[in-house]
MARGUVEX-34725 format. One record per residue (C-alpha): x, y, z. Coordinates in steps of 0.02 Angstrom, whole numbers, plus 50000, padded with zeros to 5 digits. Example, Ala and Ser with C-alpha at 12.3 -4.5 7.8 and 13.67 -1.06 7.14 Angstrom:
506154977550390 506844994750357 
This chain:
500005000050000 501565015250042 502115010449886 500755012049775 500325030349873 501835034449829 501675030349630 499885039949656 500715053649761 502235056349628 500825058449496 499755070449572 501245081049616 502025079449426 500295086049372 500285100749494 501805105149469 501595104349281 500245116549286 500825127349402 502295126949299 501225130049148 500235145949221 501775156249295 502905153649143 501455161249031 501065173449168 503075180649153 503065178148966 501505189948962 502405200849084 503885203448973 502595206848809 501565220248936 502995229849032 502155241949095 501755243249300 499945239049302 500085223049183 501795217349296 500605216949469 499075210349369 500275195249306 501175193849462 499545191249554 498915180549424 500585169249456 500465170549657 498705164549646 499515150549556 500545144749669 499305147349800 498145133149700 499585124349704 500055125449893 498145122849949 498125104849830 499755099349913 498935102550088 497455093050046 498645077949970 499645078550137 498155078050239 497215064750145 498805051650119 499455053450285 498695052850482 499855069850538 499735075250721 500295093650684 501195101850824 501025123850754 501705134750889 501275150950833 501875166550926 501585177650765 500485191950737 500685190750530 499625197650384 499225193650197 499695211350145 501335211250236 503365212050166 504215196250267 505695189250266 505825171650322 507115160450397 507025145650433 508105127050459 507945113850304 507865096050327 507115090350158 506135092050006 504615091350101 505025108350199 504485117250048 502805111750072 502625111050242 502835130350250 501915133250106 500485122850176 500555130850346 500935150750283 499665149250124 498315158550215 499205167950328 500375179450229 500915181150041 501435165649976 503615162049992 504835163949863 506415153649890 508055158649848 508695143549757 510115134949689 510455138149496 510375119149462 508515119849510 508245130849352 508615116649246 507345103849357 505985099949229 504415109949284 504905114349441 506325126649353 505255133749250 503935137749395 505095147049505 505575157549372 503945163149331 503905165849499 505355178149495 506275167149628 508155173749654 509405157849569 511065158949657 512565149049570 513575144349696 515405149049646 517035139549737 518405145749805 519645141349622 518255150249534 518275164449628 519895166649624 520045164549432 518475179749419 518255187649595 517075199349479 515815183349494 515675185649697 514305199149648 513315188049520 512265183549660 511775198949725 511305206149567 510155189849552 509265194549709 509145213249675 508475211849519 507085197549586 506885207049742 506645225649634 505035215549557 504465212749742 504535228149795 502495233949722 501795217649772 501765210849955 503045198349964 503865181850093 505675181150035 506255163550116 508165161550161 508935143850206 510415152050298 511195134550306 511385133650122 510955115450100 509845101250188 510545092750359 511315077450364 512245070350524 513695066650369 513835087950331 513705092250509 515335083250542 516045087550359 515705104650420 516185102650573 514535112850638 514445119350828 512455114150817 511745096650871 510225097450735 510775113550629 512225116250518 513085130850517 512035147450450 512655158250311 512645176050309 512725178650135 510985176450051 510275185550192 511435198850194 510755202549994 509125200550038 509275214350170 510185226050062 509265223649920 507465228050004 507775227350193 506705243750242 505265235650146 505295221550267 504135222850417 504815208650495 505845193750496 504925177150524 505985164950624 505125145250591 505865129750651 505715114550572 505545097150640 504955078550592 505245070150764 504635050350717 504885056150537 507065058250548 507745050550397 506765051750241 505205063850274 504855068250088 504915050250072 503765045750208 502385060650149 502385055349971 502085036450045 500955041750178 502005038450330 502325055750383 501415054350582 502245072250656 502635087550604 503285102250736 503255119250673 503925133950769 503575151550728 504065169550791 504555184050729 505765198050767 506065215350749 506885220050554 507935234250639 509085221050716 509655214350571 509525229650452 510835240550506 512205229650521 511645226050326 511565240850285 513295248050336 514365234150235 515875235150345 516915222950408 516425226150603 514505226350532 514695208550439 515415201650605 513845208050699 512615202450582 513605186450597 513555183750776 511455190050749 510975175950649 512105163250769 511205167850924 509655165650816 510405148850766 510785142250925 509145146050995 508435135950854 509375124050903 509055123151088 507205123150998 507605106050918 508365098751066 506785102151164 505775093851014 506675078251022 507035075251179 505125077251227 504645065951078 
């Protein structure tokens, strides 16, 4: 039976996706014929709404594949009309639509900053950019060195995405660990955190220069799949997914935006330690989870 939910399941999600996909590349393809301001929001709407549809079918596949006990600890006072920008730990796949599914109603729906590869995902890629979802290429060290130029590619991804946010309300969603967790990266990486790897300044960092004043607050979420560990986009698609914890505050934008805003090398290091006392409270957050589960 899991594994014939989960051929059902991988269908059902192909097909949403596909349309999604469908709708938000013609919305931006009708967006680039119509430039002007009032066509841009009417097609940017148009594509939100889409993703929205989108969001509220995966909710109602999640609920009716799998028997969740959902643990939402909510200290938020959020709004639908409101500028947000979100952080929050990543575990798997299936944190996508677990904060899509909880946030859908509550405030506008998330754009991800994602990895460049993603673009080329069939349907998915082409979804997010419609979407007008920031791509970052992740660049080593050797390339770097060969075009330091390139260190700035990124951040003139996100400004130009985040310009096209700035008319329309807008959740701007930053994985400030860069990647999923696995026990194997948090020792590769040799991360201070028992359940978090370590956060990255760097996307967030862009995403507060590029529209930081807009923001009217940061949304802090954690994360967590307590009998759900190992494979929880696995487990949803099959309908095994039991728990699902989600923690959410916010805090003040002010705390973060200066630091941002002054670009110095004393202002990095204190936006730094910012989003490590944010990440070790998450942490301590996780802790709690588990060891009460």
């Amino acid at each position: 039976m899991p594994y014939l939910l989960l051929i059902i399941s991988v269908i059902f999600v192909t097909l949403n996706t596909m349309m999604t996909s469908i709708t938000t590349s013609i919305c931006a393809i009708l967006k680039f014929i119509f430039p002007w301001q009032s066509s841009q929001l009417f097609f940017s709407r148009l594509a939100n709404k889409s993703m929205w549809r989108w969001a509220t079918f995966n909710y109602f596949m999640l609920q009716k594949f799998n028997r969740i006990e959902w643990k939402i600890n909510n200290e938020a006072e959020l709004k639908k009309d409101g500028w947000y920008l979100m952080l929050s730990n990543h575990l798997s796949w299936a944190d996508i639509v677990i904060l899509c599914s909880v946030f859908k109603d509550k405030i506008p729906m998330p754009k991800f900053f994602l990895k460049q590869e993603l673009l080329y995902v069939p349907f998915v890629g082409l979804a997010c950019w419609g979407l007008d979802m920031p791509f970052i290429k992740r660049l080593s060290k050797k390339q770097l060195m060969k075009n330091p130029k390139k260190r700035f590619s990124d951040m003139d991804s996100i400004r130009k995405s985040c310009n096209k946010f700035q008319h329309i309300p807008t959740t701007v969603v930053n994985y400030a660990e860069g990647t999923r967790f696995t026990n194997d990266k948090k020792q590769q990486t040799n991360s201070p955190y028992e359940h978090l790897l370590q956060a990255k300044t760097g996307g967030f960092n862009y995403a507060l220069q590029a529209m930081g004043e807009q923001f009217d607050k940061i949304i802090d979420v954690t994360i967590a799949y307590p009998e759900n560990t190992q494979t929880p986009f696995k487990d949803l698609l099959m309908g095994k997914l039991t728990r699902i914890d989600v923690h959410i505050r916010t805090l003040d934008i002010n705390d973060a935006l200066s630091p941002a805003q002054e670009n110095t090398p004393k202002a990095k290091a204190r936006l730094r330690e910012y989003l490590n006392n944010i990440w070790f409270e998450k942490d301590q957050r996780l802790k709690d989870i588990y060891k009460n589960d």
